[in-house]
Each structure stands twice: as C-alpha cells, then as structure tokens.
N, C-alpha and C positions, 0 to 999 in steps of 0.2 A: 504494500500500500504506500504513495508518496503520500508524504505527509510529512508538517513539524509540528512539533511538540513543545510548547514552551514551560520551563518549571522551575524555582527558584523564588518565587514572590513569597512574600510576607508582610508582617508587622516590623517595623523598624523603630528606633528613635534618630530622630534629628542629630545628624554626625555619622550615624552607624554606614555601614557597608554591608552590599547583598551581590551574591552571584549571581544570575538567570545563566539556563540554559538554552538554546534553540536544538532541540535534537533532531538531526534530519532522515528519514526512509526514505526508498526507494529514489533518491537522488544523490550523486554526490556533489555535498557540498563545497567543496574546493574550486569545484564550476561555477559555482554562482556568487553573485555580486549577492551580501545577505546584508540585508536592512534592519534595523530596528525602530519601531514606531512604538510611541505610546499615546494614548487617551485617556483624557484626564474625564470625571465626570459632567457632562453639558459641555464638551469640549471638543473643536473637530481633532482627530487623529495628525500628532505632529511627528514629522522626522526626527529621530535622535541621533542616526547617526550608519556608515558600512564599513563592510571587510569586503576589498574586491579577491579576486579569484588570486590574482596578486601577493598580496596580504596587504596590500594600501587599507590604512583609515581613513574616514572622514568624520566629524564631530560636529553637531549643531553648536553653537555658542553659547546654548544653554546650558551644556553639560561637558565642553570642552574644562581638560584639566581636574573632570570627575570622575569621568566614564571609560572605558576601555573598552573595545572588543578583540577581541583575540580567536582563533580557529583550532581546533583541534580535529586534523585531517583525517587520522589513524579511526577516531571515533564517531565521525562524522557528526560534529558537535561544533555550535559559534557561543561563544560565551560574551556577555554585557557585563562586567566588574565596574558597579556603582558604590565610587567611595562619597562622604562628607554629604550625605544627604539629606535633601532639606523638606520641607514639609508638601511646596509646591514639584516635587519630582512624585507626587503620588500621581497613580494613573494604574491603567493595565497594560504591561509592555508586550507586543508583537512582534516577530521575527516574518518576515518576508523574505523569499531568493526567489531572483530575477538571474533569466530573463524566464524563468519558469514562470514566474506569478502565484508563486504560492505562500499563502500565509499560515499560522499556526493561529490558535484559537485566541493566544493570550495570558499574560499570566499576572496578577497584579500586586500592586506594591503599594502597600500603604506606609509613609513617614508620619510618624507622629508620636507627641509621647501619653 
C-alpha cells in the first residue's frame, strides 16, 4: 500500500523539543522532494518546510533555526526535529512527497503548559 504515516505528536511545554516521523510505503522516499505542512486550528494549511531527493533543506522563516529535517534512507523514514517550541507552532503537522502527491493523515502537536 503507498502510503505515509505520520507519528510523533504530542503535549509539549513551551521550550520543549519533539521528533515527528513521516514513514513512507510502497514509495521510496529518497525520490521525493518531502514536505512538511502544518495547520493550525481555523487556519489555512502553511509550508514548514523540504528535504529534496538531494538532501537540500528548505525552512519557512517561521521555524528557520528551530526545525530540522533530516532523511533516513535505509528506513524509508523523513524526520521534522522541533527544538524551542512555542505555543503558536501548535497545529497538526503533515508530511507530503512530491512529485507523487501524497500526503499522510497528520499528526499533531500541541505547545503549551
């Protein structure tokens, strides 16, 4: 089945750090350009940020110098490492690979204490 999987959300406090996962089937991820989106509630769906097939980042400037992604090829896994997190980075965060077009369900992340 292709499909991603995303998992890693939770309850945080303000400052804390979370890992998310993007797990991908039946595609290999290293082919695709993987995006991260999140939406926040009553909010449209914003960019956060890719890993090209490359291993090139890109960072929205909201979470530049917070956020990481990183790729794990072997396990066909993209990982989001959010440090110093604040109360407005709550949402549910999304994994997309392109130029497939496929997204995972979501997974979300609440900041706060």
């Amino acid at each position: 089945q292709v499909q991603l999987v995303e998992s890693g959300g939770g309850l945080v406090q303000p400052g804390g750090s979370l890992r998310l996962s993007c797990v991908a089937s039946g595609i290999d991820i290293s082919l695709q350009t993987t995006q991260w989106y999140r939406q926040a509630p009553g909010k449209q769906r914003d960019w956060v940020g890719f890993i090209s097939p490359s291993g090139n980042t890109f960072y929205a400037d909201s979470v530049k110098g917070r956020f990481i992604i990183s790729r794990d090829n072997a396990n066909n896994i993209v990982y989001l490492q959010m440090n110093n997190l604040e109360p407005v980075d709550t949402a549910v965060y999304y994994c997309k690979a392109s130029p497939t077009d496929l997204w995972g369900r979501g997974t979300q992340v609440t900041v706060s204490t």
